[in-house]
N, C-alpha and C positions, 0 to 999 in steps of 0.2 A: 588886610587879612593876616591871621596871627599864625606861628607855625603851625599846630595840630590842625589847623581850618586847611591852609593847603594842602597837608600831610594826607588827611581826608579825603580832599576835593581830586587828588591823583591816585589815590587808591580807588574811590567810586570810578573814576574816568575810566584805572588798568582792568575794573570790573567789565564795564558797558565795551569796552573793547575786545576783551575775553569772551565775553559771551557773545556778541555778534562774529567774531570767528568762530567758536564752538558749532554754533545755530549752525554757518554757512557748512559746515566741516559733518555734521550729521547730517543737513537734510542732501550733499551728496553721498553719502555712505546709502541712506534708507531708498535712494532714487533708484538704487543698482538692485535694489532687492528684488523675490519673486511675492508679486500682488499676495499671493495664499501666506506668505509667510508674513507680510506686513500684517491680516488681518486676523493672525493668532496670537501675535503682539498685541493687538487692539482687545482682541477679546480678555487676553489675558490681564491687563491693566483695567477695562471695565469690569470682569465678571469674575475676579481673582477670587473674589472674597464675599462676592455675593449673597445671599442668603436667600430662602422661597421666602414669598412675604407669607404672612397668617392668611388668610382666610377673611374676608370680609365680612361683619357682622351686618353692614348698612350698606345702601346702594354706593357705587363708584360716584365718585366726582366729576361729574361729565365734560366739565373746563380741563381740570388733570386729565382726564383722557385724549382728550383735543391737541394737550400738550404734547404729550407723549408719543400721540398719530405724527403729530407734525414732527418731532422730532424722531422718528422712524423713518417718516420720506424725506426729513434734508439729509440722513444720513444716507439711507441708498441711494439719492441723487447723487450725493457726491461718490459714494463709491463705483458708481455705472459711470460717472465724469470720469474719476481715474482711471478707469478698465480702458476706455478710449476704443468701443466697440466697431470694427471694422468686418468686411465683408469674410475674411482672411483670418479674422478670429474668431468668427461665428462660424465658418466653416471647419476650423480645429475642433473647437465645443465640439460641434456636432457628431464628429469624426471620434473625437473621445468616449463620448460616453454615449452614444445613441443604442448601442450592443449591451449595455450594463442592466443587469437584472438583478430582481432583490435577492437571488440566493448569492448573487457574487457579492454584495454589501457586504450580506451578515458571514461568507467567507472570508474576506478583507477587513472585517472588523467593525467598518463604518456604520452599523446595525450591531447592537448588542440585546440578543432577547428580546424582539419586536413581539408587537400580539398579534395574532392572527391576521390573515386578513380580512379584509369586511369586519372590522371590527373597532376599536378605539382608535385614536390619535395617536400616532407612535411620541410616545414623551422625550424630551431633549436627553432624560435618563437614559433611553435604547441609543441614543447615538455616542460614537466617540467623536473628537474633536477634530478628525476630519469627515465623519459625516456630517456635523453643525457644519463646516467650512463648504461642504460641499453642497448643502441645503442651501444657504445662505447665497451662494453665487449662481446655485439655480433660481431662484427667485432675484436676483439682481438681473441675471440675463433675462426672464419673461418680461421683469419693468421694464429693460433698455427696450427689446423687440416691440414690447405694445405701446408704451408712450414714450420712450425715448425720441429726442433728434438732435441737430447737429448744436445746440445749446447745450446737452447732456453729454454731449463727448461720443454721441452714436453717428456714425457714418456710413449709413448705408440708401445707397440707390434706390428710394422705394417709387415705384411706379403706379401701381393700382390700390385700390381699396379692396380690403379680405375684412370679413366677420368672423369673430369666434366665436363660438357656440360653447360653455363648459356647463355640466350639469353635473350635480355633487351636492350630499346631504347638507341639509343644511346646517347643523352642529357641527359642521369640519369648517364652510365657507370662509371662517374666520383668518385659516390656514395662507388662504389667497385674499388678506383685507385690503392690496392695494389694488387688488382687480374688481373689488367691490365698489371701492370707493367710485370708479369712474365707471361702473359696469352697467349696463340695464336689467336688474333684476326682473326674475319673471318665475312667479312660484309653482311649485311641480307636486304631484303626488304619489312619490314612487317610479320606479322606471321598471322595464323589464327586458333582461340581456334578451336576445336573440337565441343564444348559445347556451342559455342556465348559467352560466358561467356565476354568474352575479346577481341572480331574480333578489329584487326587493321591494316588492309592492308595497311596504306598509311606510318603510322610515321619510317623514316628509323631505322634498329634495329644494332644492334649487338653479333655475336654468341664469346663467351669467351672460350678458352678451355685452360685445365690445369690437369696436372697429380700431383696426389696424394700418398701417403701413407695409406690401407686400413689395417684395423686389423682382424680376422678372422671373429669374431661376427658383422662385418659392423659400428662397436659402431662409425668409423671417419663419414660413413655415414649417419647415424642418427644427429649426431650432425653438420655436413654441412647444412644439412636440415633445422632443428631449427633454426640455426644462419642466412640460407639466411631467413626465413618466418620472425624474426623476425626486418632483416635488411628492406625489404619488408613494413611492416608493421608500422615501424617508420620514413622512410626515401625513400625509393624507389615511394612505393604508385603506384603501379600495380595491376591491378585482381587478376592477373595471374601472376607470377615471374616463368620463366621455366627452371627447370634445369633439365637434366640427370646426372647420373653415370653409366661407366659401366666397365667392368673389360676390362683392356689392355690388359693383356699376361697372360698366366697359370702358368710360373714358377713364383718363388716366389723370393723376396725379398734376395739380401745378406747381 
């Protein structure tokens, strides 16, 4: 081996050396961090520079699509994995934000010039970047509670079978496509509040059903709750968002 070849071959080495200290030396700096702020890092290096695409002139590519689903659920798998959901952090959620109403969003910001309600999609445009953060992890918590377990980093004592029941137009359903994916569709025509709160007889609806994981104390059900009012509230943009629970079967869980 001539000089420059070793010269080289200790330089690449002090390389591969540097950088595996580097690596060890960031991923504990980011371990210490808080979950919400690692995932404004993410967003900000995904979505810096973004752009809306055009408008499609020809139908979607339904394989691209596929891609893209599935690349949506490895990513919230792995973010419900990090979260490392316990009884003890489901019961913080709950305790946080179960009192949160939309007029406190759009005072705290998290809502910018939403539309009415009962009416469109609130667009990512009405949110600031902690309402996306805080959408984002309501919808992480409904995936952990309805299909999460201990593979996903969710740890909770579930004992019985619960059904959920969610009925919601069908041109939002999109809003909740991972509760679709695994839902039992059942098509509706219209509902009508009780209260007028919300009459809509005309707009066709959609009933979702899906079984769950329930823990003795209902704590999955409290935090279903939360997570659709707050899904609702940011994004859905209903009166009313209607959902039941109710127990399947008396025996329990093996």
């Amino acid at each position: 081996m001539n000089g420059t070849d070793g010269i080289a071959a200790i330089i690449e080495q002090a390389r591969e050396d540097l950088a595996g200290q580097l690596r060890g030396r960031v991923r504990a700096v980011l371990e210490q961090q808080p979950r919400a702020w690692l995932v404004e890092q993410l967003l900000d290096l995904a979505l810096g520079t973004a752009t809306v695409p055009a408008a499609r002139t020809e139908p979607a590519d339904p394989g691209a699509t596929a891609v893209d689903d599935s690349r949506a659920r490895a990513a919230r798998i792995a973010r419900v994995r990090a979260w490392g959901l316990d009884a003890d952090g489901l019961r913080a959620f709950v305790e946080r934000y179960r009192t949160l109403t939309r007029e406190a969003l759009e005072r705290d910001g998290l809502l910018i010039d939403p539309p009415p309600k009962d009416s469109a999609l609130i667009a990512p445009a009405c949110r600031s970047r902690a309402g996306e953060l805080l959408l984002l992890e309501a919808k992480d918590l409904l995936y952990a509670l309805l299909f999460g377990d201990r593979d996903a980093g969710v740890r909770l004592d579930r004992v019985e079978r619960e059904l959920l029941t969610l009925t919601m137009p069908r041109a939002k359903a999109h809003a909740v496509a991972f509760v679709l994916q695994a839902a039992t569709e059942i098509g509706a025509h219209g509902r009508r509040d009780p209260l007028r709160a919300a009459d809509d007889d005309r707009a066709p609806n959609t009933v979702l059903q899906v079984e769950y994981g329930e823990t003795a104390d209902e704590l999955v059900g409290h935090g279903i709750t939360v997570a659709l009012k707050l899904i609702n509230n940011l994004e859905v943009n209903e009166q009313v968002l209607y959902a039941r629970m109710e127990n399947v079967e008396e025996s329990t869980l093996e």
